[in-house]
Gaussian input, Z-matrix of N, CA and C with variables (Angstrom, degrees):
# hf/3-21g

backbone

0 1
 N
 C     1     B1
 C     2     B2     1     A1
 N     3     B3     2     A2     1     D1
 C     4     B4     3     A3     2     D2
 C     5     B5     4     A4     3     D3
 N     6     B6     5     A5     4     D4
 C     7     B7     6     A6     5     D5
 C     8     B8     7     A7     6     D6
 N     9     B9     8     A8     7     D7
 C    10    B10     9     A9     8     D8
 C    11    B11    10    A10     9     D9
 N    12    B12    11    A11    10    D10
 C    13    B13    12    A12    11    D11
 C    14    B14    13    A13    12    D12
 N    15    B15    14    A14    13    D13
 C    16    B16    15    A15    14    D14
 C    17    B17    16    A16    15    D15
 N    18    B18    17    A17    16    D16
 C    19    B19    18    A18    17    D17
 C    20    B20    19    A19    18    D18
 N    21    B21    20    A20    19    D19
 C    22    B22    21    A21    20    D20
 C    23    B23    22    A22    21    D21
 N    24    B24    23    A23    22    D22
 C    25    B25    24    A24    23    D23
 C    26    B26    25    A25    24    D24
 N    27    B27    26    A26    25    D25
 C    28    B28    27    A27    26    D26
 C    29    B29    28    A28    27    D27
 N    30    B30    29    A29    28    D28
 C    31    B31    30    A30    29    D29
 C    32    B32    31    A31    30    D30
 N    33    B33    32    A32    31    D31
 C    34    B34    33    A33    32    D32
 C    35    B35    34    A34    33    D33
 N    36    B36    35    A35    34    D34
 C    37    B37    36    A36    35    D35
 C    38    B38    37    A37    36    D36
 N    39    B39    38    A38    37    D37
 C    40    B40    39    A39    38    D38
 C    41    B41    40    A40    39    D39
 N    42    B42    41    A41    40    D40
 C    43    B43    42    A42    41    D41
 C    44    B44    43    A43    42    D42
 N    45    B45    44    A44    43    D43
 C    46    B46    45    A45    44    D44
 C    47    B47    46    A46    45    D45
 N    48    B48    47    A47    46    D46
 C    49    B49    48    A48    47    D47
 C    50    B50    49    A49    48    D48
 N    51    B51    50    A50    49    D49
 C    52    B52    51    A51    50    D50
 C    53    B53    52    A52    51    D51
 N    54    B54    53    A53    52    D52
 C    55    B55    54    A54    53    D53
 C    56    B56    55    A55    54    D54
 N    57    B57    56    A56    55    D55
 C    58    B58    57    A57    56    D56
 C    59    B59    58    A58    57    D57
 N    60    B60    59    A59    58    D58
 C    61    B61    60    A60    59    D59
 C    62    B62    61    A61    60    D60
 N    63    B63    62    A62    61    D61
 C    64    B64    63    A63    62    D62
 C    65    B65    64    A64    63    D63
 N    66    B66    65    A65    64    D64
 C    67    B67    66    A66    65    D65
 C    68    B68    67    A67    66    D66
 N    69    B69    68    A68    67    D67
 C    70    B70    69    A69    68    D68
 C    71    B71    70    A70    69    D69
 N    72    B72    71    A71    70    D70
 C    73    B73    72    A72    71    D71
 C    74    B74    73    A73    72    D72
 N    75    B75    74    A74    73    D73
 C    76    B76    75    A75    74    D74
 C    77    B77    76    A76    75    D75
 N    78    B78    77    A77    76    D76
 C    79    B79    78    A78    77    D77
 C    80    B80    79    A79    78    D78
 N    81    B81    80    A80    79    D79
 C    82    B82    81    A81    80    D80
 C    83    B83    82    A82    81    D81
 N    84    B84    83    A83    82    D82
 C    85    B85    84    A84    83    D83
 C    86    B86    85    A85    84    D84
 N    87    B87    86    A86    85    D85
 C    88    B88    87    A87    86    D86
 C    89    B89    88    A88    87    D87
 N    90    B90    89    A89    88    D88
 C    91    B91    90    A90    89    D89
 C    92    B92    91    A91    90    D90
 N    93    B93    92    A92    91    D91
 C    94    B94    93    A93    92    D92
 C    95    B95    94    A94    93    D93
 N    96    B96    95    A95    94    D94
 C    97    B97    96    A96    95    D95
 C    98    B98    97    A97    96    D96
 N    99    B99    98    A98    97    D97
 C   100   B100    99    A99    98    D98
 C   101   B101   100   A100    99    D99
 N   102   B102   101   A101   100   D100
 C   103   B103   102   A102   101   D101
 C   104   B104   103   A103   102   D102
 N   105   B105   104   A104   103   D103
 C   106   B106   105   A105   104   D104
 C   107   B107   106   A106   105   D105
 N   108   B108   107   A107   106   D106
 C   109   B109   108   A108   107   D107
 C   110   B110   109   A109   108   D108
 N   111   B111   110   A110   109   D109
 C   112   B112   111   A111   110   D110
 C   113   B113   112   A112   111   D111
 N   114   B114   113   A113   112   D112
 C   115   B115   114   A114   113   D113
 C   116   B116   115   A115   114   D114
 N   117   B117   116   A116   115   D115
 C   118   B118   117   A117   116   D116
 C   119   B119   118   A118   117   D117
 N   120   B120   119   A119   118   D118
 C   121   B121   120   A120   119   D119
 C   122   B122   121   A121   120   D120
 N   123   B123   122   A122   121   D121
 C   124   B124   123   A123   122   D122
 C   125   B125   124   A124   123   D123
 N   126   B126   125   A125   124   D124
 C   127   B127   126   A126   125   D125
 C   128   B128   127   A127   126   D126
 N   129   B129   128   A128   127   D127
 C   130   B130   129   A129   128   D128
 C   131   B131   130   A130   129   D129
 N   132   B132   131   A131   130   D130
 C   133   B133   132   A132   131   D131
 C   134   B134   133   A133   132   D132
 N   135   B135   134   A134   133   D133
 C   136   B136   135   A135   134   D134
 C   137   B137   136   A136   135   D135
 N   138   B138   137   A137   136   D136
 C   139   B139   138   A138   137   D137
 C   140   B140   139   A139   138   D138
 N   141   B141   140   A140   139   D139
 C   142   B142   141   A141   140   D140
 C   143   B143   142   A142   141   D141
 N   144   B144   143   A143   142   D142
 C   145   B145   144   A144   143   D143
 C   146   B146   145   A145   144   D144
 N   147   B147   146   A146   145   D145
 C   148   B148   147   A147   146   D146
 C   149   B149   148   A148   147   D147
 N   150   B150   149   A149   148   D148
 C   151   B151   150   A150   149   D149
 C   152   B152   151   A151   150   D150
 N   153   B153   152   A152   151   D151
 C   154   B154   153   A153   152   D152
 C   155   B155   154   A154   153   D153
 N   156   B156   155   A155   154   D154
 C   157   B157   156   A156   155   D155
 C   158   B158   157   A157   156   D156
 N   159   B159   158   A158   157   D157
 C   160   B160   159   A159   158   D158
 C   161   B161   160   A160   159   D159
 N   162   B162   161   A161   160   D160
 C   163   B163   162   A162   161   D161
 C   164   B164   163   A163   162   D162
 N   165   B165   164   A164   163   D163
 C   166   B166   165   A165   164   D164
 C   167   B167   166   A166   165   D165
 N   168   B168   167   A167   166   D166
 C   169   B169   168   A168   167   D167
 C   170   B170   169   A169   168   D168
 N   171   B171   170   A170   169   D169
 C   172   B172   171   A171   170   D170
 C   173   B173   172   A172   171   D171
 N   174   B174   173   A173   172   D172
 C   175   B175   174   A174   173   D173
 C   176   B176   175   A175   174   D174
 N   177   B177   176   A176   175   D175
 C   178   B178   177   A177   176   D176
 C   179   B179   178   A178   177   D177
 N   180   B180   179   A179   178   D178
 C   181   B181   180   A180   179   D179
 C   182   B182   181   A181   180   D180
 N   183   B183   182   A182   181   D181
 C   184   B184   183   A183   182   D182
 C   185   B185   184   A184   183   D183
 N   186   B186   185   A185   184   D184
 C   187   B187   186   A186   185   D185
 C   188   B188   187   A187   186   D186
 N   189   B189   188   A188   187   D187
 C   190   B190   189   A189   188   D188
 C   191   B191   190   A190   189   D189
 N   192   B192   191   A191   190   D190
 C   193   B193   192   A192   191   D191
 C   194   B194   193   A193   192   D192
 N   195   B195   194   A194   193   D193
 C   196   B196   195   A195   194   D194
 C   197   B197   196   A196   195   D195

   B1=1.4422
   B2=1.5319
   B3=1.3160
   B4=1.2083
   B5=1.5243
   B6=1.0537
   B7=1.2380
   B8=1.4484
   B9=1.6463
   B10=1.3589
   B11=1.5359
   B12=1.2006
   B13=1.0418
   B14=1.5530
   B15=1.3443
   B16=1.5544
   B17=0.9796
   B18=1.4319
   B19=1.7710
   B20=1.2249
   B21=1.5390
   B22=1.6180
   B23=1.2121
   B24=1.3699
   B25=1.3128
   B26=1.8473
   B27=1.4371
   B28=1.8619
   B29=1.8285
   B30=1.0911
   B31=1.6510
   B32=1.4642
   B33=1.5444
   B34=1.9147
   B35=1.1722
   B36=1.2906
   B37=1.7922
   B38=1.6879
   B39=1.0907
   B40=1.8470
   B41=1.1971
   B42=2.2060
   B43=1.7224
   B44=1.5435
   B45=1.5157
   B46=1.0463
   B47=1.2303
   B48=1.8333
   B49=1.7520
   B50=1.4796
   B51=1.3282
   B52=1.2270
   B53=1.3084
   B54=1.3557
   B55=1.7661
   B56=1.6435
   B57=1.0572
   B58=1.4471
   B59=1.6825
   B60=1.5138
   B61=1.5385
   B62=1.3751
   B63=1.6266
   B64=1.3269
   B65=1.7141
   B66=1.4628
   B67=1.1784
   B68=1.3875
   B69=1.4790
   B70=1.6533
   B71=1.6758
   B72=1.7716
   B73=1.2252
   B74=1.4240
   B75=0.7737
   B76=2.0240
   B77=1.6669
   B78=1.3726
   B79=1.2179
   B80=1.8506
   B81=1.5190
   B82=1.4193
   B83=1.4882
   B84=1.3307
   B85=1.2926
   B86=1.5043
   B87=1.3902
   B88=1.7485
   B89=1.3473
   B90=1.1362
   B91=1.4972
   B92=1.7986
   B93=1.0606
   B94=1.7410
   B95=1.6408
   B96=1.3288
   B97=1.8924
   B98=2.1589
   B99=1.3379
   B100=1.5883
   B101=1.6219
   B102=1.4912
   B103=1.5206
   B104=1.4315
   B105=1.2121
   B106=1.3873
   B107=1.7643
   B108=1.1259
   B109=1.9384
   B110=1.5871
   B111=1.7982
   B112=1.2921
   B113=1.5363
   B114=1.5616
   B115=1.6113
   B116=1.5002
   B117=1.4075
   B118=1.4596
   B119=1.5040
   B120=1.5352
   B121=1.2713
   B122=1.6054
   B123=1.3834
   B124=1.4796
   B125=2.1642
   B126=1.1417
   B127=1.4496
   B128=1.6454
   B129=1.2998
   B130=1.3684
   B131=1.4615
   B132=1.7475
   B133=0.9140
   B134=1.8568
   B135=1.7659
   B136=1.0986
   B137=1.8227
   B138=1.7245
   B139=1.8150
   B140=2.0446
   B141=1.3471
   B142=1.6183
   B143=0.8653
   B144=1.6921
   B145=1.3620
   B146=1.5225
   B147=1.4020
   B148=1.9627
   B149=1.9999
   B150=1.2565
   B151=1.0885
   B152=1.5978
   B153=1.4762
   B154=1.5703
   B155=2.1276
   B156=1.1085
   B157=1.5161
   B158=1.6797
   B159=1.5385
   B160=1.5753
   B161=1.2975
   B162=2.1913
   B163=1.7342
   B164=1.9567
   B165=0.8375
   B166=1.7440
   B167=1.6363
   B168=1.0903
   B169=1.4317
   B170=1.3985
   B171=1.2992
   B172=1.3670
   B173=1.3879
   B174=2.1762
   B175=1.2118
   B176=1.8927
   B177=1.3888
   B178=1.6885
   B179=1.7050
   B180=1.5105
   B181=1.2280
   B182=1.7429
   B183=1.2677
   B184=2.1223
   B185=1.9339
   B186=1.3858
   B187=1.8508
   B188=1.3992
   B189=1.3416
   B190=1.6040
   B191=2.2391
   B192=1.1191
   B193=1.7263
   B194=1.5314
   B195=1.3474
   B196=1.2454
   B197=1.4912
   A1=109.12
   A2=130.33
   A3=143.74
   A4=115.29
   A5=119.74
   A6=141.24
   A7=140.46
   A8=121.98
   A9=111.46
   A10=133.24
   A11=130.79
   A12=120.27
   A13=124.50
   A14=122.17
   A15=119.60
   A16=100.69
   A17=99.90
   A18=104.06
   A19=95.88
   A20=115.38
   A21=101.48
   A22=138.99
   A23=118.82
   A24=81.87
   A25=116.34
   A26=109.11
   A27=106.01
   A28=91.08
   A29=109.13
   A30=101.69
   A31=124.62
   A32=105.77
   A33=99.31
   A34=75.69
   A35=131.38
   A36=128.19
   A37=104.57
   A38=119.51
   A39=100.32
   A40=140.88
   A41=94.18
   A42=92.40
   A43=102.18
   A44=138.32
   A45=167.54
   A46=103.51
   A47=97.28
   A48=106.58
   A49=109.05
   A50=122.67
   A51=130.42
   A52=107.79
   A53=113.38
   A54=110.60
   A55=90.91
   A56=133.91
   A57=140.30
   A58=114.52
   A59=101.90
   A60=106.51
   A61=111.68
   A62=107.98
   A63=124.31
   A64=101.43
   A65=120.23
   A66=120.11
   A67=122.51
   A68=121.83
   A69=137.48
   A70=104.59
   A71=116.54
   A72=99.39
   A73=118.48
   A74=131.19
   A75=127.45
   A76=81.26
   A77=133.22
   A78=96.18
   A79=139.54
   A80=84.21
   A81=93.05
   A82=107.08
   A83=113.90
   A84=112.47
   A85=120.46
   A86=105.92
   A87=114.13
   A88=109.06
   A89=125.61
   A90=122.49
   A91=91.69
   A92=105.64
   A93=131.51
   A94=89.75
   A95=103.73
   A96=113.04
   A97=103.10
   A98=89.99
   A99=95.62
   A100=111.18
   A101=105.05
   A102=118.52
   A103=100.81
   A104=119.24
   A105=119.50
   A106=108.88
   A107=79.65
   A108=96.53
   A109=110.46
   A110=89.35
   A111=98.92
   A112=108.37
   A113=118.50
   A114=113.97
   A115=117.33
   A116=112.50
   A117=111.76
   A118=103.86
   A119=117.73
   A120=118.94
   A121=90.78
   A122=94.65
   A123=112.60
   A124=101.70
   A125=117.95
   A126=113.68
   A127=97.65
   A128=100.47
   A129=128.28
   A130=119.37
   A131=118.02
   A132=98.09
   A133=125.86
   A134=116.20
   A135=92.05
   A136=117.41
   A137=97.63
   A138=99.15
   A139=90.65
   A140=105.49
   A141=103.03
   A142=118.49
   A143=144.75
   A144=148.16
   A145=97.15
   A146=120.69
   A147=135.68
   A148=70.99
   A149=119.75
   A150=104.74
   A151=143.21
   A152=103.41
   A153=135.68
   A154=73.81
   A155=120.21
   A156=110.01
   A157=120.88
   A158=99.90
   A159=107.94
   A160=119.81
   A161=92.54
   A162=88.31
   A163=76.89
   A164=133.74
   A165=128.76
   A166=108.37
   A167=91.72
   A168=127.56
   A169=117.91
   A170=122.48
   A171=120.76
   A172=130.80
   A173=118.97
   A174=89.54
   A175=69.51
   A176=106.94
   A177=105.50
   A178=102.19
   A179=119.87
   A180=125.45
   A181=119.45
   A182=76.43
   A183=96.37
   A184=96.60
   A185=110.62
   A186=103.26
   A187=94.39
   A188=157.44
   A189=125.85
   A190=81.64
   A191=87.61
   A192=95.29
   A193=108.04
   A194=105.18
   A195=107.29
   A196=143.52
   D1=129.29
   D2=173.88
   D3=-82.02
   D4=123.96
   D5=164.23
   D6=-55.29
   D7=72.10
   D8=-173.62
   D9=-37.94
   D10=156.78
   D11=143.89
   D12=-160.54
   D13=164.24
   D14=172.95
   D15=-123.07
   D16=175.37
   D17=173.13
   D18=-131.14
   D19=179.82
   D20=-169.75
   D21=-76.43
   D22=-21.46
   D23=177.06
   D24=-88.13
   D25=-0.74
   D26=152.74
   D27=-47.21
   D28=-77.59
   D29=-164.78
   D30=-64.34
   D31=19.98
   D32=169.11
   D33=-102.18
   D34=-64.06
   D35=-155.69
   D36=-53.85
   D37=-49.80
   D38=170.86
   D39=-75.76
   D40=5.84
   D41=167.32
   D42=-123.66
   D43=3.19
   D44=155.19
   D45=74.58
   D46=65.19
   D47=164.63
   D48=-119.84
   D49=-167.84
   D50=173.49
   D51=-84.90
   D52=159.89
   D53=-165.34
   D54=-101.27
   D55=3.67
   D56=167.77
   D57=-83.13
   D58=-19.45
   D59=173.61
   D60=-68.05
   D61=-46.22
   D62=-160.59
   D63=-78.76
   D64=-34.40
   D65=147.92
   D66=-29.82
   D67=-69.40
   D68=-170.96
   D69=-61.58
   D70=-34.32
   D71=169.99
   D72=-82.88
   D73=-4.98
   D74=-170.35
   D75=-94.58
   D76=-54.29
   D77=-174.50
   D78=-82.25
   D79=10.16
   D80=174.22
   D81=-118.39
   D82=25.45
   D83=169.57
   D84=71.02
   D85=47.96
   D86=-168.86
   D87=-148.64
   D88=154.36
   D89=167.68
   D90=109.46
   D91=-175.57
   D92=-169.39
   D93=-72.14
   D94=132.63
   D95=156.07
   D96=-40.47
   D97=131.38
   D98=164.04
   D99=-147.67
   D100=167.40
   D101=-172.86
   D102=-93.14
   D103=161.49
   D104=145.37
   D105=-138.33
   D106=135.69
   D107=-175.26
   D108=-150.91
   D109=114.43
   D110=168.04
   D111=94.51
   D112=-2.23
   D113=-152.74
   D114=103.94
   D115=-33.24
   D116=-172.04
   D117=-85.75
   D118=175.49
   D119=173.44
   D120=-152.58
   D121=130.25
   D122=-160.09
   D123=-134.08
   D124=141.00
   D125=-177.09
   D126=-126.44
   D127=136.36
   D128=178.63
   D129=-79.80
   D130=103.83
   D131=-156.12
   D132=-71.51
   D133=7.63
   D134=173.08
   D135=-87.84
   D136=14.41
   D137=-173.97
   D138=-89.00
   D139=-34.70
   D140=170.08
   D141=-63.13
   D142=-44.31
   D143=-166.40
   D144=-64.85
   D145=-43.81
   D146=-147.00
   D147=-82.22
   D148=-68.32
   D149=-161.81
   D150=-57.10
   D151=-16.92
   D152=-156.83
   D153=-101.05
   D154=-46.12
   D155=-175.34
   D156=-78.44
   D157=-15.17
   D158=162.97
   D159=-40.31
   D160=-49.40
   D161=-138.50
   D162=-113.52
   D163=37.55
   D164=160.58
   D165=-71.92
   D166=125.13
   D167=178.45
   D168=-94.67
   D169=121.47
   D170=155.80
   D171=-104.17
   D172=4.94
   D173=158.44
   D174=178.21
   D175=174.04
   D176=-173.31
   D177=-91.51
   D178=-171.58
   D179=156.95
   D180=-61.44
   D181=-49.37
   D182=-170.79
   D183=-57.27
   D184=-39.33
   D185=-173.57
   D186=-92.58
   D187=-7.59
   D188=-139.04
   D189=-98.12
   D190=158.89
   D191=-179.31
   D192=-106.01
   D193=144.46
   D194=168.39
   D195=-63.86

């Protein structure tokens, strides 16, 4: 099995942030697990998929009903 991956700015454009965000989280210790090899820093997409399923939402505080 082959191993996806992007690097960031593939992964600002498929979450439609700045690739400087994704910068600010790796160095503060946030965002999806990533590699770095060689200089590059590349994210695996099953550490993106695990992460994008962390944060799924089914509804806010302000809408959920009592």
């Amino acid at each position: 099995m082959e191993t996806r991956h992007l690097n960031p700015f593939q992964l600002s454009r498929r979450w439609g942030i700045n690739p400087k965000t994704l910068q600010n989280w790796r160095s503060q210790g946030r965002g999806p697990a990533f590699l770095k090899v060689g200089g590059h820093v590349l994210y695996r997409m099953e550490d993106i998929e695990r992460y994008e399923q962390e944060r799924l939402q089914v509804g806010t505080t302000a809408t959920k009903l009592a």
